[in-house]
MMTF fields as JSON, N, C-alpha, C and O atoms, coordinates in Angstrom:
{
  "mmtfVersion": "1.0.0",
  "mmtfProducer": "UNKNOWN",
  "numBonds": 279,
  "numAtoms": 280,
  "numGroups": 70,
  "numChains": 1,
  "numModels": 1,
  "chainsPerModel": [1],
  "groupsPerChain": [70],
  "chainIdList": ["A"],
  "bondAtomList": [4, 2, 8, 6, 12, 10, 16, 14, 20, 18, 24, 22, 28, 26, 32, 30, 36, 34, 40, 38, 44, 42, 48, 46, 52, 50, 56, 54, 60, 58, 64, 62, 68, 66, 72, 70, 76, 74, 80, 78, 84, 82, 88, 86, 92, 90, 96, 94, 100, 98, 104, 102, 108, 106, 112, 110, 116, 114, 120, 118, 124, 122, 128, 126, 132, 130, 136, 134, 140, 138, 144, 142, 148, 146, 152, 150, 156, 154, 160, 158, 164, 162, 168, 166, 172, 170, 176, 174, 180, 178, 184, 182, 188, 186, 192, 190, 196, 194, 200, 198, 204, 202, 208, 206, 212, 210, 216, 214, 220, 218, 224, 222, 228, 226, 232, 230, 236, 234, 240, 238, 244, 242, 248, 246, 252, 250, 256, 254, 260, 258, 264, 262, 268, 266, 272, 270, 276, 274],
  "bondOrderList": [1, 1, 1, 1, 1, 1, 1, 1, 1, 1, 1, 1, 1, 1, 1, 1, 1, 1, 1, 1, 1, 1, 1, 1, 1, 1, 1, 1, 1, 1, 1, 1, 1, 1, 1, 1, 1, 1, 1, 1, 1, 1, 1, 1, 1, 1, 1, 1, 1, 1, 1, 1, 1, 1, 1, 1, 1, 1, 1, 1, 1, 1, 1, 1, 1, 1, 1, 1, 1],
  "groupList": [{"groupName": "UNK", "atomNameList": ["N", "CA", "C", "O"], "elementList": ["N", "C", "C", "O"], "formalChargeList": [0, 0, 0, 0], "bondAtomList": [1, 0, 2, 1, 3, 2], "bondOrderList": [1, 1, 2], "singleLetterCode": "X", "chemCompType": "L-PEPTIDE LINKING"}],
  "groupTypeList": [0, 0, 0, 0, 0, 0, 0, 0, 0, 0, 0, 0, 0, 0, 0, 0, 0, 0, 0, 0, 0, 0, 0, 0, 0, 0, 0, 0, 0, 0, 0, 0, 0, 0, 0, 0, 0, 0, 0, 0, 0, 0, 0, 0, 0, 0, 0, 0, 0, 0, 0, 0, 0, 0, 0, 0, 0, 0, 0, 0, 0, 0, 0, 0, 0, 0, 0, 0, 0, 0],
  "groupIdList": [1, 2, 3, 4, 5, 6, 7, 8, 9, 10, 11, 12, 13, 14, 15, 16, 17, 18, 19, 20, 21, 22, 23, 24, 25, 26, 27, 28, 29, 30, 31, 32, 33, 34, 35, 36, 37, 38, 39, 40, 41, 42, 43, 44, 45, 46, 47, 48, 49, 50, 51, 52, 53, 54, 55, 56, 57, 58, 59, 60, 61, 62, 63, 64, 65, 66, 67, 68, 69, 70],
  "secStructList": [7, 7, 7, 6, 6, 1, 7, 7, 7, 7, 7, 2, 2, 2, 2, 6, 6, 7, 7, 7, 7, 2, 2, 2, 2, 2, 2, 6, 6, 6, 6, 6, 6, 2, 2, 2, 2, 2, 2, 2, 2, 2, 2, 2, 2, 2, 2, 2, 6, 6, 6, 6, 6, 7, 6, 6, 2, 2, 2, 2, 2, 2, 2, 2, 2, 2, 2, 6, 6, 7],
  "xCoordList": [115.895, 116.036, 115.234, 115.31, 114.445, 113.604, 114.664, 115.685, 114.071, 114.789, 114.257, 113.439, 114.884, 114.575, 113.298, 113.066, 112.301, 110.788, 109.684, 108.482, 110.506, 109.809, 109.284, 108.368, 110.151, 109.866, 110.953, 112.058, 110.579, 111.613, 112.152, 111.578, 113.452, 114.254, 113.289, 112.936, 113.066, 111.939, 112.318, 113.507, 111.587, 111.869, 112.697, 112.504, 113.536, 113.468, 112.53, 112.573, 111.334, 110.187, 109.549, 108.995, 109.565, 109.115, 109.682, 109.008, 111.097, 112.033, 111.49, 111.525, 110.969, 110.29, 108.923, 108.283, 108.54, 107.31, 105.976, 104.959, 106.436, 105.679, 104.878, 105.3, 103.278, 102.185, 102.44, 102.629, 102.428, 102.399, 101.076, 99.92, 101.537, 100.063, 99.628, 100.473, 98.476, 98.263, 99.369, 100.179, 99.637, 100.38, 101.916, 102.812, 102.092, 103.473, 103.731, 104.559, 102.432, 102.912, 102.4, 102.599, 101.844, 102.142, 103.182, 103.29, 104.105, 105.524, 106.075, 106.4, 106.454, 106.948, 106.975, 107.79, 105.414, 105.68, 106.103, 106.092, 106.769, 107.591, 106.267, 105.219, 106.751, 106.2, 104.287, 103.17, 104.791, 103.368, 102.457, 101.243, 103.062, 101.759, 101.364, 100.803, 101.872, 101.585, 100.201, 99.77, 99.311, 97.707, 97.12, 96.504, 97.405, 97.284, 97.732, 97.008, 98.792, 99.021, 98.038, 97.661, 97.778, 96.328, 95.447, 94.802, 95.228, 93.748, 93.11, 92.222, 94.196, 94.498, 94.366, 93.636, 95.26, 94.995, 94.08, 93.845, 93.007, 91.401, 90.413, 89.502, 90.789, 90.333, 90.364, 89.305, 91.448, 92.018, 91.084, 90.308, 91.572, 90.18, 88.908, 88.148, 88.201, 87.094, 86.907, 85.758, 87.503, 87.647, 87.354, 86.462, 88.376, 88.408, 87.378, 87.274, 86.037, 85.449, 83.732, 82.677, 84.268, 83.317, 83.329, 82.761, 83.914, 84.403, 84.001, 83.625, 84.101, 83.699, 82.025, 81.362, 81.455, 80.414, 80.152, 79.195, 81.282, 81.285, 80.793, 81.762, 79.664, 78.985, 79.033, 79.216, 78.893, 79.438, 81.163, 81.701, 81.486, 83.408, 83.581, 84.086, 82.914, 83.413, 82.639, 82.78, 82.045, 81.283, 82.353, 82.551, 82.884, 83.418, 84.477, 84.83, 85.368, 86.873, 86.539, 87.554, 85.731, 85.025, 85.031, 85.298, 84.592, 83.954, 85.391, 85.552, 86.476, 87.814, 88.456, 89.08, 88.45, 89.714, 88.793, 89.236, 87.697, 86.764, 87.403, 88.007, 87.396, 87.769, 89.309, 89.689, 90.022, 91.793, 91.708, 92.148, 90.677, 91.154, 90.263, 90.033, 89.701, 88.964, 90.246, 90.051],
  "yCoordList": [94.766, 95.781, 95.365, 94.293, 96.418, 95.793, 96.0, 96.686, 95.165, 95.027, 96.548, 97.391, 96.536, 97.587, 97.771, 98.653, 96.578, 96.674, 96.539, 96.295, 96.786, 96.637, 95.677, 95.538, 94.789, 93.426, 93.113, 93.657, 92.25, 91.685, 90.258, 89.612, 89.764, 88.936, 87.278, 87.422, 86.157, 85.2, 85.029, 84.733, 85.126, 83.916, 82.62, 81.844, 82.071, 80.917, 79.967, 79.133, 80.061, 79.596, 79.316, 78.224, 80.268, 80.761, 79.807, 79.161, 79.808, 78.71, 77.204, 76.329, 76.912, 75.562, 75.485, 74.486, 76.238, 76.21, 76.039, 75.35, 76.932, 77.304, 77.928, 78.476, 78.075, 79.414, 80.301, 80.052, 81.617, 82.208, 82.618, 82.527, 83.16, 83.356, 84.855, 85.573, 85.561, 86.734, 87.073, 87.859, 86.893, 87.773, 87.735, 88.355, 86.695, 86.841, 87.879, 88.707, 87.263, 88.859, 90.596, 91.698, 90.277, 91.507, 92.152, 93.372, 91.12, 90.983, 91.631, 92.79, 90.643, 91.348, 92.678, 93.307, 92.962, 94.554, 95.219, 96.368, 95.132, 96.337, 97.039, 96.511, 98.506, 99.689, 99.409, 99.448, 99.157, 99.415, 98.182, 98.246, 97.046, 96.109, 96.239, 95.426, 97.451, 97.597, 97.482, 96.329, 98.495, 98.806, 96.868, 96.177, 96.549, 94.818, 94.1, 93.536, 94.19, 93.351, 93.506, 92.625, 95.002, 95.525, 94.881, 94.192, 94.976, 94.282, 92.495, 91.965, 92.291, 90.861, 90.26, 89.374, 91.029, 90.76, 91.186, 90.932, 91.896, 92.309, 90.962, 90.514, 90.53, 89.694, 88.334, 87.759, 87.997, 86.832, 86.821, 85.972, 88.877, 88.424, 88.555, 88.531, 88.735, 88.815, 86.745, 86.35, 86.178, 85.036, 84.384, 83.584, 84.942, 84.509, 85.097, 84.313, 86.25, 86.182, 85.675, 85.635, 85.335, 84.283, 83.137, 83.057, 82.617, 80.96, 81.164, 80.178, 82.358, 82.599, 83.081, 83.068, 83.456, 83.514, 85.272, 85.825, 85.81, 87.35, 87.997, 88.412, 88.17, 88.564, 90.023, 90.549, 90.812, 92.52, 92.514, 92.7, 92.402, 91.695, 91.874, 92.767, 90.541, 89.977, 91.032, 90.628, 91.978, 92.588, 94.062, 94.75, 94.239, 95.446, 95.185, 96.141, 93.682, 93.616, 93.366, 93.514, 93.111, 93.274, 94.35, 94.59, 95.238, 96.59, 97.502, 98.287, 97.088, 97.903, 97.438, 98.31, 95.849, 95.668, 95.896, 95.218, 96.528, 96.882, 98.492, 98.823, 99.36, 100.878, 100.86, 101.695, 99.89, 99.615, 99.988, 100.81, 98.535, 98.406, 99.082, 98.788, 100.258, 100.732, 102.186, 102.968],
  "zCoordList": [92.13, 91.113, 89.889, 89.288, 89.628, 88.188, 86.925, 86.904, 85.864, 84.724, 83.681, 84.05, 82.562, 82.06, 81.31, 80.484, 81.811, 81.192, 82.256, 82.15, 83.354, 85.025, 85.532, 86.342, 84.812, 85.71, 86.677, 86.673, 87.454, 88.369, 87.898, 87.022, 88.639, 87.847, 88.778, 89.949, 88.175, 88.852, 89.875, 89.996, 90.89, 92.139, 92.449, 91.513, 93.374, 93.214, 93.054, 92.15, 94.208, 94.334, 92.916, 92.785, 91.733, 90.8, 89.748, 88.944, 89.871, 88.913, 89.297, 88.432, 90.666, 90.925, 90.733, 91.064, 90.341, 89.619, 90.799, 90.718, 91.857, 92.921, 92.268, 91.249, 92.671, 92.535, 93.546, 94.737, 92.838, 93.731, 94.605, 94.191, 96.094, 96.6, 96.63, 96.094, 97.138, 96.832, 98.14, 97.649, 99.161, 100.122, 99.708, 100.28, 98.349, 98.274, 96.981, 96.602, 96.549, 95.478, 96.064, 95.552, 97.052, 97.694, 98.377, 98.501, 98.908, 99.385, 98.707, 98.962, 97.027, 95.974, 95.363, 94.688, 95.989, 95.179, 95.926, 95.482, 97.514, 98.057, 98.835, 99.208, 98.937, 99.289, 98.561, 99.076, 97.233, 96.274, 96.655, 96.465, 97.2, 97.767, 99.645, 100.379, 99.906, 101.312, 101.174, 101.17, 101.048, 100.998, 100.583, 101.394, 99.613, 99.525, 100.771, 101.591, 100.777, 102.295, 103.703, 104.476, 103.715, 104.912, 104.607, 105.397, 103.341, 102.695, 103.472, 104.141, 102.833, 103.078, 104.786, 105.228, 105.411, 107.054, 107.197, 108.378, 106.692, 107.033, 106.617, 107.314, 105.492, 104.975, 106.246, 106.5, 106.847, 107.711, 108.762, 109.201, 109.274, 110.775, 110.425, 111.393, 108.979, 108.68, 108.499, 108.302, 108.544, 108.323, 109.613, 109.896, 110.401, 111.828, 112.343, 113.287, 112.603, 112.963, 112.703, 113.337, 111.325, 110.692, 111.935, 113.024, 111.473, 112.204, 113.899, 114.532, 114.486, 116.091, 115.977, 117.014, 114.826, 114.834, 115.109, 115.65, 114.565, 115.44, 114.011, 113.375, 113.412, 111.914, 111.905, 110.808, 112.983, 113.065, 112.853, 111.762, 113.422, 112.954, 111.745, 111.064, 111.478, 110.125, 109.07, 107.916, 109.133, 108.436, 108.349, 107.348, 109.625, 109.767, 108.942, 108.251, 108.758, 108.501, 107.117, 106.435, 106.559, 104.715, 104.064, 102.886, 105.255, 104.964, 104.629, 103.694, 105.823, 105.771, 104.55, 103.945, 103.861, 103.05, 101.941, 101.015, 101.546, 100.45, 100.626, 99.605, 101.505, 101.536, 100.87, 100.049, 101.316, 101.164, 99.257, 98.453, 99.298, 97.397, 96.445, 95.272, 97.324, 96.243, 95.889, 94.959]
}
């Protein structure tokens, strides 16, 4: 539940003075970091098909999490 200035109340993680990562603050935002969260797993197999050498792949999964966050 957000507070009455739309924040949320900290993390535990947050009270230990964890960083947060981008997929966890996409977590955090619910519903509103879905489109971020897609992004992100585009980003992974654009990663992973780096590393296999698959450069159409990895070009296509750039191309999708660039359409996501625009």
């Amino acid at each position: 539940m957000r507070g009455s200035h739309g924040w949320k109340p900290e993390s535990l993680s947050a009270l230990r003075s964890h960083q947060p990562t981008p997929r966890s603050l996409a977590e955090a935002e619910g519903g509103n970091g879905v489109d971020f969260t897609d992004a992100l797993d585009s980003l992974d197999r654009a990663r992973t098909a780096n590393r296999a050498g698959d450069i159409a792949a990895c070009s296509r999964e750039i191309a999708h999490a660039r359409a996501i966050l625009r």
